[in-house]
C-alpha positions as a LaTeX table, in Angstrom:
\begin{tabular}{lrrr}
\hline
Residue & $x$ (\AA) & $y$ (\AA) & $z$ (\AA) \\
\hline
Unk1 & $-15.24$ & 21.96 & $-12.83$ \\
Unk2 & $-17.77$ & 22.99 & $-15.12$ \\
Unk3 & $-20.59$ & 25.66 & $-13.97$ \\
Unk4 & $-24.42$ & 25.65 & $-14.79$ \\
Unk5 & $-24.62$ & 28.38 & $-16.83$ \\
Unk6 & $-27.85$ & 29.70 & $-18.65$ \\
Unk7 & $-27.04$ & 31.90 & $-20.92$ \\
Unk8 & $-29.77$ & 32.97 & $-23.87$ \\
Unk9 & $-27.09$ & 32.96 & $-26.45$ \\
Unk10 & $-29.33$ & 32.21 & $-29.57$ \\
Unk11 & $-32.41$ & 34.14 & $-27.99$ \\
Unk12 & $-30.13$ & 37.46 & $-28.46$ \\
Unk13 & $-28.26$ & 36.42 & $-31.74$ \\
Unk14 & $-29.10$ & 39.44 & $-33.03$ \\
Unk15 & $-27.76$ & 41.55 & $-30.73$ \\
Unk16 & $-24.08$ & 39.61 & $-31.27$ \\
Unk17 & $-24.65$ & 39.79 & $-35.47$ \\
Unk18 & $-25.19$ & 43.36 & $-35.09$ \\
Unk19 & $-21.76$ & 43.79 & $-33.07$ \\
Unk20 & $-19.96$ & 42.36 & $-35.64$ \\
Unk21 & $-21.30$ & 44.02 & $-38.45$ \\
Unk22 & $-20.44$ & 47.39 & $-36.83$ \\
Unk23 & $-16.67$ & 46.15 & $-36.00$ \\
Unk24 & $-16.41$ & 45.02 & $-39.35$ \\
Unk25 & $-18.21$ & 47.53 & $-41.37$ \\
Unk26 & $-15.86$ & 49.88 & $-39.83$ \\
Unk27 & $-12.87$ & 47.82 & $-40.97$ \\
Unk28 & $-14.48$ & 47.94 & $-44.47$ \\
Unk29 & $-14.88$ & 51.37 & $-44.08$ \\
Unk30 & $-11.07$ & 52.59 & $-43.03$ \\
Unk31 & $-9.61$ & 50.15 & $-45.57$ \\
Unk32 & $-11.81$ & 52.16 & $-47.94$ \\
Unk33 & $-10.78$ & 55.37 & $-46.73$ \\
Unk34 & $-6.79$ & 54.84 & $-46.95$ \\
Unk35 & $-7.52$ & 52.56 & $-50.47$ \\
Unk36 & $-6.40$ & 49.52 & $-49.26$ \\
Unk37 & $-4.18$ & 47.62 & $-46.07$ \\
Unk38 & $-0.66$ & 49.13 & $-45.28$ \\
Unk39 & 1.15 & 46.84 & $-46.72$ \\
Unk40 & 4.38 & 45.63 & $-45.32$ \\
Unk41 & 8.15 & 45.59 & $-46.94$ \\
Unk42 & 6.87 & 41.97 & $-47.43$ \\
Unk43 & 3.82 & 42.32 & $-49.79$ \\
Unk44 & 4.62 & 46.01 & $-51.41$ \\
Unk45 & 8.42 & 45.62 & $-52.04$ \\
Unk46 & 10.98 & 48.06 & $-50.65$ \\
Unk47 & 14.17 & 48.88 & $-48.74$ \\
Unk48 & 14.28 & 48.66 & $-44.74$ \\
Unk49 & 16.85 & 49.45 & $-42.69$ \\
Unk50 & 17.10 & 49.68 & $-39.03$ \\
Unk51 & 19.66 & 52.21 & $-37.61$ \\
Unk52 & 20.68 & 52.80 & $-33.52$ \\
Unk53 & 21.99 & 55.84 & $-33.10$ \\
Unk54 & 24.25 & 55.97 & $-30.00$ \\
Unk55 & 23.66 & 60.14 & $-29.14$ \\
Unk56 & 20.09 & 59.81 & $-28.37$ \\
Unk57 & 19.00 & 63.09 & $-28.88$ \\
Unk58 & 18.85 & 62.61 & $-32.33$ \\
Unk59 & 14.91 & 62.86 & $-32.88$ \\
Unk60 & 13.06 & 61.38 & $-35.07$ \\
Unk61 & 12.56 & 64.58 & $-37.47$ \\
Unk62 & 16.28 & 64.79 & $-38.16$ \\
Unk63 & 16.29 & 61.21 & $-39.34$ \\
Unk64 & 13.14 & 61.56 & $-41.18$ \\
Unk65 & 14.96 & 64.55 & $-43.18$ \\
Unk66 & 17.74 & 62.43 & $-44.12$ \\
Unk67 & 15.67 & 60.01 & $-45.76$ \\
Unk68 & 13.80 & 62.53 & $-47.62$ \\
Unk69 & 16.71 & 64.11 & $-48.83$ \\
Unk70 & 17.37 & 61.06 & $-50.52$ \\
Unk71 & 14.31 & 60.93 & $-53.02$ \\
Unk72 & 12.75 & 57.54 & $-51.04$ \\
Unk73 & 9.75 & 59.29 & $-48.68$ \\
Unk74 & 9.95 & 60.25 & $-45.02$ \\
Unk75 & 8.48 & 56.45 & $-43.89$ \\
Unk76 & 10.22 & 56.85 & $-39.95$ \\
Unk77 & 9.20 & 54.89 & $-37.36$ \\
Unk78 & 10.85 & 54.93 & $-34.15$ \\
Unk79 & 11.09 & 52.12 & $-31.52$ \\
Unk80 & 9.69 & 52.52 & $-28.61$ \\
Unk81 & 12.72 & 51.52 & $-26.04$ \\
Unk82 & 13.71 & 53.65 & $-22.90$ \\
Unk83 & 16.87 & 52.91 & $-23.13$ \\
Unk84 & 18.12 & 53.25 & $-26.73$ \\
Unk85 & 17.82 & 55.30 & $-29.92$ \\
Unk86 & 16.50 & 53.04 & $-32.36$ \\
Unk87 & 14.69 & 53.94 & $-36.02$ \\
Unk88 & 12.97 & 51.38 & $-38.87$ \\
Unk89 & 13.05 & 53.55 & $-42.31$ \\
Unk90 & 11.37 & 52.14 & $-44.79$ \\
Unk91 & 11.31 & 53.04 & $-48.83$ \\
Unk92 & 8.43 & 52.03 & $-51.29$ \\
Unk93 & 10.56 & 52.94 & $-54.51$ \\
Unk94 & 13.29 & 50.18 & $-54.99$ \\
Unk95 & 16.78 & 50.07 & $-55.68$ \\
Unk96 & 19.34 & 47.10 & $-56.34$ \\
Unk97 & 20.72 & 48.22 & $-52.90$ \\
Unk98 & 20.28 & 50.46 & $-49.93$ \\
Unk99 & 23.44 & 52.11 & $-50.66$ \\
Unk100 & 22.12 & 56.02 & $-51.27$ \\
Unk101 & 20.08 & 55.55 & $-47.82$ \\
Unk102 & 23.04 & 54.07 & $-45.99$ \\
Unk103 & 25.38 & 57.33 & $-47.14$ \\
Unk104 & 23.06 & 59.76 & $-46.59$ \\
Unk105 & 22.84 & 58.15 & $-42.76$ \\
Unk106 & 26.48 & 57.56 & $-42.26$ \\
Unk107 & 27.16 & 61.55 & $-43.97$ \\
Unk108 & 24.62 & 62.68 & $-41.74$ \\
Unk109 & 25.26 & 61.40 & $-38.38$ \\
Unk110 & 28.60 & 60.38 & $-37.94$ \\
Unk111 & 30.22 & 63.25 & $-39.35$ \\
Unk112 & 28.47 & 65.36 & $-36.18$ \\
Unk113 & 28.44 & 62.78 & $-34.11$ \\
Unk114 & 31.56 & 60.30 & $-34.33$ \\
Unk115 & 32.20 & 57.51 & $-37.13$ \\
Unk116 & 30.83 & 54.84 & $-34.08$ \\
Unk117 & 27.08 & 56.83 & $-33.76$ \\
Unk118 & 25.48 & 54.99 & $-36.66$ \\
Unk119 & 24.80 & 51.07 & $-36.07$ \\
Unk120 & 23.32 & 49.35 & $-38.62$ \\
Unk121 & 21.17 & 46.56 & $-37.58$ \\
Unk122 & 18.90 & 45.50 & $-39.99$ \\
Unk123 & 19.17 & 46.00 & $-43.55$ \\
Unk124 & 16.70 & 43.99 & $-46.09$ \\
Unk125 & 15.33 & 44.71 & $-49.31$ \\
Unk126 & 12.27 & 43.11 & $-51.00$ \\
Unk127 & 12.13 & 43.18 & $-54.86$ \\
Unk128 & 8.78 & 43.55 & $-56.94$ \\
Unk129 & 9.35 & 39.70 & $-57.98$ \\
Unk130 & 9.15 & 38.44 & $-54.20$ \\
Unk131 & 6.55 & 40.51 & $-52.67$ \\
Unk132 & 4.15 & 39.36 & $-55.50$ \\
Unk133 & 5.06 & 35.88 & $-54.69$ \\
Unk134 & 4.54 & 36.09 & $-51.18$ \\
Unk135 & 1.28 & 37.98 & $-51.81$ \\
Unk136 & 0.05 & 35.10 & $-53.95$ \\
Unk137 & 1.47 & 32.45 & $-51.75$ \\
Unk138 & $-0.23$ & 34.21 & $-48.91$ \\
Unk139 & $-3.41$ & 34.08 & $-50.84$ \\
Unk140 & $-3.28$ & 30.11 & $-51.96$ \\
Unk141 & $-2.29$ & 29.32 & $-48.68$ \\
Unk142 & $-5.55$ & 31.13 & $-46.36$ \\
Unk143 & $-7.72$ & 29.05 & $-49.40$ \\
Unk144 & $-6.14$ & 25.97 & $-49.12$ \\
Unk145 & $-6.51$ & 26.36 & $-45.25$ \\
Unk146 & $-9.94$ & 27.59 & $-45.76$ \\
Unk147 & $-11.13$ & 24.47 & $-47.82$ \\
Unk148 & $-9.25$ & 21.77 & $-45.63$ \\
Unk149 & $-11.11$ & 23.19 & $-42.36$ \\
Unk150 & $-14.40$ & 23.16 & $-44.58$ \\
Unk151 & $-13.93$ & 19.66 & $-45.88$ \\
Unk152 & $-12.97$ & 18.45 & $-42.55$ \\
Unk153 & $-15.71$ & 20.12 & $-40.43$ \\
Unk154 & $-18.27$ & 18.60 & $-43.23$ \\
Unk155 & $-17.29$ & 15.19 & $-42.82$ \\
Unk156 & $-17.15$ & 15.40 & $-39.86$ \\
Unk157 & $-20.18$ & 16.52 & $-38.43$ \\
Unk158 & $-22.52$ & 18.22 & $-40.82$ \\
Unk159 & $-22.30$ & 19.74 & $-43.84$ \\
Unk160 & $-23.75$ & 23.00 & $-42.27$ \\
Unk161 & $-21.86$ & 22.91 & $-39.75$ \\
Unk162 & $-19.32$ & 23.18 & $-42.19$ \\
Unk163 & $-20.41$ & 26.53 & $-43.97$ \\
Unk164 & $-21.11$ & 27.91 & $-40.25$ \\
Unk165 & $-17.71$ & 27.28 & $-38.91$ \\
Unk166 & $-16.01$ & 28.89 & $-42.38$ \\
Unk167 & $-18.35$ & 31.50 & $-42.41$ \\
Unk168 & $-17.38$ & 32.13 & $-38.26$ \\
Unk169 & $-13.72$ & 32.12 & $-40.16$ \\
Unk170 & $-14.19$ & 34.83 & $-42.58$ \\
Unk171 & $-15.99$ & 37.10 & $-39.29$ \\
Unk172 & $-12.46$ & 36.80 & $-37.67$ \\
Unk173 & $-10.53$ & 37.18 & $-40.51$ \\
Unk174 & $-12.22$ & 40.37 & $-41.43$ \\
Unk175 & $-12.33$ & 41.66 & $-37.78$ \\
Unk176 & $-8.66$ & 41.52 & $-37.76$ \\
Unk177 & $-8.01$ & 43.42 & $-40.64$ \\
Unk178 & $-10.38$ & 45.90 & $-39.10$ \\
Unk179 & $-8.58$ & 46.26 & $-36.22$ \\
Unk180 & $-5.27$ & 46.39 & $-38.29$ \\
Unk181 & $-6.83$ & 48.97 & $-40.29$ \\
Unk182 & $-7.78$ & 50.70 & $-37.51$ \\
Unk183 & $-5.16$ & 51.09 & $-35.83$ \\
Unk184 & $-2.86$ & 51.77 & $-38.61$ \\
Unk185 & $-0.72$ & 48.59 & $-38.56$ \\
Unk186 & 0.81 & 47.23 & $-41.33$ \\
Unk187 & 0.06 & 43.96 & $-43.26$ \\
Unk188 & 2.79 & 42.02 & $-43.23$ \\
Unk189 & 4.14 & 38.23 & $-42.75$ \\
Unk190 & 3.92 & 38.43 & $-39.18$ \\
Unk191 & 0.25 & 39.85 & $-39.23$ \\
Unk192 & $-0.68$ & 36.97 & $-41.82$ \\
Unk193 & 1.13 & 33.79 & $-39.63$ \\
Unk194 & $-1.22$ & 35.78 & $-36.68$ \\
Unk195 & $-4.59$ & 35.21 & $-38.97$ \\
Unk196 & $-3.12$ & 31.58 & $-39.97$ \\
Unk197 & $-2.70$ & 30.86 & $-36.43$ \\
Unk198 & $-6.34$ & 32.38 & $-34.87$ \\
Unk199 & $-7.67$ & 30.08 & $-38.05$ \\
Unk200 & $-6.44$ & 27.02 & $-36.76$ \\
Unk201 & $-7.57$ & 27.92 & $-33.09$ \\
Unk202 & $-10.71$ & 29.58 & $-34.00$ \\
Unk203 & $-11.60$ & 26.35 & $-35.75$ \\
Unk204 & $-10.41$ & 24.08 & $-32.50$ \\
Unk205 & $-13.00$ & 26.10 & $-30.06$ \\
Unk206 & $-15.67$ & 25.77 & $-32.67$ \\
Unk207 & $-15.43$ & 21.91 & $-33.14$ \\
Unk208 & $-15.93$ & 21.99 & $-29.40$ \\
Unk209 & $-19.49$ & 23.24 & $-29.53$ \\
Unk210 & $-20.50$ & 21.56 & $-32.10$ \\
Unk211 & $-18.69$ & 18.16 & $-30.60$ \\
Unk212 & $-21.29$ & 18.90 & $-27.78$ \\
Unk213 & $-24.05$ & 19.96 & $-30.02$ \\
Unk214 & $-23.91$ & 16.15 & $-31.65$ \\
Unk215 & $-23.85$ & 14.84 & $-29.29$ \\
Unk216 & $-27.05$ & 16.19 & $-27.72$ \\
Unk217 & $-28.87$ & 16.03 & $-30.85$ \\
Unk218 & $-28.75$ & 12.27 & $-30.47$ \\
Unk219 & $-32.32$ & 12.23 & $-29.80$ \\
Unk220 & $-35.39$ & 13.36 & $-31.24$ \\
Unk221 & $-36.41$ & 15.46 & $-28.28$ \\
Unk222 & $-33.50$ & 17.58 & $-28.13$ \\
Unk223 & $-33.73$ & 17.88 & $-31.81$ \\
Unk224 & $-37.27$ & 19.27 & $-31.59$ \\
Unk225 & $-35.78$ & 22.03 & $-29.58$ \\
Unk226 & $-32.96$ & 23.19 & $-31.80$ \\
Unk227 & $-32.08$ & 26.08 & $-30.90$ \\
Unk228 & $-32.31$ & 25.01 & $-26.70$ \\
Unk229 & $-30.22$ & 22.08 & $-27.69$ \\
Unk230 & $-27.55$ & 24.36 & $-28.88$ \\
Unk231 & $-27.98$ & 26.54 & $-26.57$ \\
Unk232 & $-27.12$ & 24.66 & $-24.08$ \\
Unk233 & $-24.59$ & 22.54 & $-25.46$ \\
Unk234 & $-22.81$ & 26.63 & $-25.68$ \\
Unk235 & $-23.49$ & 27.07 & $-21.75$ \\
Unk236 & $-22.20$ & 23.43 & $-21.35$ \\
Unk237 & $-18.90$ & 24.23 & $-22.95$ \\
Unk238 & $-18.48$ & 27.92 & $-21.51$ \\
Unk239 & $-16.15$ & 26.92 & $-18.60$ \\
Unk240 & $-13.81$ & 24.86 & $-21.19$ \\
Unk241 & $-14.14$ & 28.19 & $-23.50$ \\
Unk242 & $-13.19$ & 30.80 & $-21.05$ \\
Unk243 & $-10.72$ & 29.01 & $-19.43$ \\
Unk244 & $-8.50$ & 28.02 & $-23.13$ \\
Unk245 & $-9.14$ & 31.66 & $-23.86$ \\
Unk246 & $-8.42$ & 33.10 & $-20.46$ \\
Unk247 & $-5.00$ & 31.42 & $-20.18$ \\
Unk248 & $-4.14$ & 32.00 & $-24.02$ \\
Unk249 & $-4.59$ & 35.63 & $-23.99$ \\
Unk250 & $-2.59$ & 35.99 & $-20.60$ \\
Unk251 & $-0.01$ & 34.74 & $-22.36$ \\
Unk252 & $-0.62$ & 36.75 & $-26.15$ \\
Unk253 & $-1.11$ & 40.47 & $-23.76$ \\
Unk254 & 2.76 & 39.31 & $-21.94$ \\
Unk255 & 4.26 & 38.89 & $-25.34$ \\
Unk256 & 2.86 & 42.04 & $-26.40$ \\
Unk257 & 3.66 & 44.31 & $-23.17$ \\
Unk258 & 6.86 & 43.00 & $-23.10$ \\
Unk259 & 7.94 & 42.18 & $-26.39$ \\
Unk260 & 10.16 & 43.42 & $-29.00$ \\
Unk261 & 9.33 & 45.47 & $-31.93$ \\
Unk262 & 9.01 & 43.32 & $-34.23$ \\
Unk263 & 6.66 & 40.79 & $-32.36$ \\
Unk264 & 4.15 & 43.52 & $-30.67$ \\
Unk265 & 2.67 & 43.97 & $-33.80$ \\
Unk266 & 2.18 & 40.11 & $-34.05$ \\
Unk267 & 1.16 & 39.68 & $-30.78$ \\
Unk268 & $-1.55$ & 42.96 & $-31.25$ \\
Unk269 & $-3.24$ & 41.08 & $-33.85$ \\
Unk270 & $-3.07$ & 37.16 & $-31.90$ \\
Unk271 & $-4.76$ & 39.81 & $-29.29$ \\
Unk272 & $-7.72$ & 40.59 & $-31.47$ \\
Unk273 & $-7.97$ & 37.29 & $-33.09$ \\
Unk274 & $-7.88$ & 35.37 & $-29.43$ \\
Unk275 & $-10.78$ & 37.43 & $-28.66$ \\
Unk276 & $-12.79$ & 37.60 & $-32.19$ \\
Unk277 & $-11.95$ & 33.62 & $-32.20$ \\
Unk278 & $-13.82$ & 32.96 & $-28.82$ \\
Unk279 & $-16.34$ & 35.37 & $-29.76$ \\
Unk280 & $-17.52$ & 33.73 & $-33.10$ \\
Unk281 & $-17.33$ & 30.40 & $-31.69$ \\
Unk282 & $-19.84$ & 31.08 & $-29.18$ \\
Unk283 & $-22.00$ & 33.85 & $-30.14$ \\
Unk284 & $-21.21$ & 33.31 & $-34.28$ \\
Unk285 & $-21.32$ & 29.80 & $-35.65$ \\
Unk286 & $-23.96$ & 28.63 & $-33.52$ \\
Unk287 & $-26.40$ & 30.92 & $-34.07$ \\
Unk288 & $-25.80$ & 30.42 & $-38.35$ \\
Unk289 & $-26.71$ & 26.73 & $-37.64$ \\
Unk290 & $-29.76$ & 27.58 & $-35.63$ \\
Unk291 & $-31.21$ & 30.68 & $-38.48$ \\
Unk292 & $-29.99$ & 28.11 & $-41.38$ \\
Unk293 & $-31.90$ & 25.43 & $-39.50$ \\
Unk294 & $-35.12$ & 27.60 & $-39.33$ \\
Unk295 & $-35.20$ & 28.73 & $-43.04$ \\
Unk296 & $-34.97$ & 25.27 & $-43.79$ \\
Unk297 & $-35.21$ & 22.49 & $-41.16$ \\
Unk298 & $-33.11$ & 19.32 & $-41.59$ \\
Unk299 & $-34.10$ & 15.62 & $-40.83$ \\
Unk300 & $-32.49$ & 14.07 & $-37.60$ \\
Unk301 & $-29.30$ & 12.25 & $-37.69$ \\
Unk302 & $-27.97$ & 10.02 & $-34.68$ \\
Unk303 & $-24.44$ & 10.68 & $-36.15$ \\
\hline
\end{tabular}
C-alpha cells in the first residue's frame, strides 16, 4: 500500500513558508481593511429572522427596503434555493424583540400578496450579555485546546515537537480566518466548531509524522542526518496522508455542494482547514523541527 516517494520536502521549506506567509498576510491584510472579522448574530449580538415568501418574485431589494424602513440596516441575504423564496435579515442594533421587523414584513407583504405569503421560519435574537459570553467562552476554549495539544505533544515526543505542532496550529488557524475574510463570511459558532474541529485533526496528521520521525531517529545515524531522517519519515507517511485527506475532503466538498444554508458556510471553512491541516502537517511542522534543530542542535534520544 504505501509508495516510495522522494520528495525534497525540507530541501524547499522555503518555498512552502513563503506560501503561507502570502495566504496569511493577505488574511491579515483584509481583516485590516474591513477593521476586524464579520462577526456573526452569535459574537456581535442582534436580531435574525428568516422569512419564505411564497410569491417568488419578491426580490431581494424590496425586502431589503422593508428592513431599512425600520431603522435596523439593510443586512439581506438571500438563500440560494431554486425552488423557493427564502431571505436571512439580520439587525446589529438590539431590541427586547423582533416585533417592529416582523410588522413591517407582515404590513409589507401580505397586504399585496395574501395574509399566507409571509412564513416565518427562524426568528432568534442574541443580547449584548450572551454574545460576550460566547466570545469569551470561544476564546478560553481554542486556549485550553491549544495548551492540552501542547502538553500532550511534549510529553509525548519532544518538547519541540511540541512548539512545532502548535505553531503548525496557529498557521491553520490564521489561514482560515484568511480565507473567511476573504471571502466575506461571517464568524460565527459554526465557523469556530469548524477551526475546533481542523485543530483536533490537524493535530492527528501531525502526530503521524512525527510518530514516524521517532521512530527513525532511534539511531545515531539517522540522527546525523536530520533533516533526511525527516524527510523521509514525510515521504514514508504520504500515502497514509493523502489518502485520510483525500477521503475527508470528498466528503467536506458533498456537504458543501449539497448542503443547506446554514451548513455551507461550515462546511466552506472544514474545506480550507482539511486542506491548510494536511498542508502544515507535511510541509509546516516538519520543517520548524528541522530550522529549530539547526540553530541549535539537540542531543540524541532513543525515546
Amino acid at each position: 500500500m504505501s509508495a516510495n516517494y522522494n520528495i525534497p520536502v525540507i530541501k524547499y521549506r522555503k518555498i512552502f513558508y513563503l506560501i503561507s506567509a502570502a495566504v496569511i498576510l493577505a488574511g491579515l491584510a483584509s481583516i485590516a481593511l474591513h477593521r476586524g472579522l464579520k462577526l456573526g448574530i452569535d459574537f456581535a449580538g442582534g436580531n435574525l429572522v428568516q422569512i419564505e415568501l411564497m410569491d417568488k418574485s419578491v426580490g431581494i431589494g424590496e425586502v431589503r427596503q422593508v428592513l431599512e424602513s425600520t431603522g435596523y440596516g439593510g443586512n439581506v441575504q438571500r438563500v440560494d434555493d431554486p425552488e423557493r423564496s427564502i431571505f436571512i435579515l439580520k439587525a446589529r442594533a438590539l431590541e427586547t424583540n423582533n416585533t417592529r421587523v416582523i410588522n413591517a414584513i407582515r404590513s409589507a407583504f401580505s397586504g399585496k400578496y395574501g395574509a399566507e405569503n409571509v412564513v416565518f421560519e427562524r426568528i432568534d435574537i442574541v443580547g449584548p450579555k450572551i454574545s460576550k459570553y460566547l466570545l469569551r467562552s470561544g476564546y478560553i476554549i481554542l486556549a485550553v485546546a491549544v495548551a492540552l495539544i501542547l502538553l500532550y505533544v511534549a510529553f509525548r515526543f519532544r518538547f519541540r515537537f511540541g512548539v512545532t505542532s502548535v505553531l503548525a496550529l496557529f498557521h491553520d488557524v490564521l489561514v482560515m480566518l484568511a480565507f473567511i475574510s476573504l471571502f466575506g463570511k461571517e464568524m460565527d459558532t459554526f465557523q469556530f466548531a469548524a477551526i475546533l474541529t481542523i485543530l483536533g485533526y490537524s493535530i492527528n496528521d501531525t502526530i503521524v509524522v512525527f510518530d514516524r520521525v521517532r521512530e527513525n531517529l532511534k539511531s545515531s545515524r539517522a540522527h546525523e542526518d536530520f533533516a533526511g531522517t525527516f524527510n523521509s519519515s514525510i515521504n514514508q507517511t504520504f500515502s497514509r496522508t493523502l489518502l485520510t485527506s483525500g477521503t475527508t475532503l470528498i466528503a467536506v466538498l458533498v456537504l458543501w455542494i449539497f448542503g443547506g444554508p446554514t451548513t455551507r458556510d461550515f462546511a466552506f471553512s472544514l474545506t480550507v482547514g482539511v486542506l491548510s491541516g494536511t498542508y502544515s502537517s507535511i510541509f509546516i511542522a516538519s520543517a520548524l523541527v528541522v530550522d529549530w534543530h539547526k540553530w541549535k542542535p539537540e542531543k540524541m534520544k532513543t525515546a
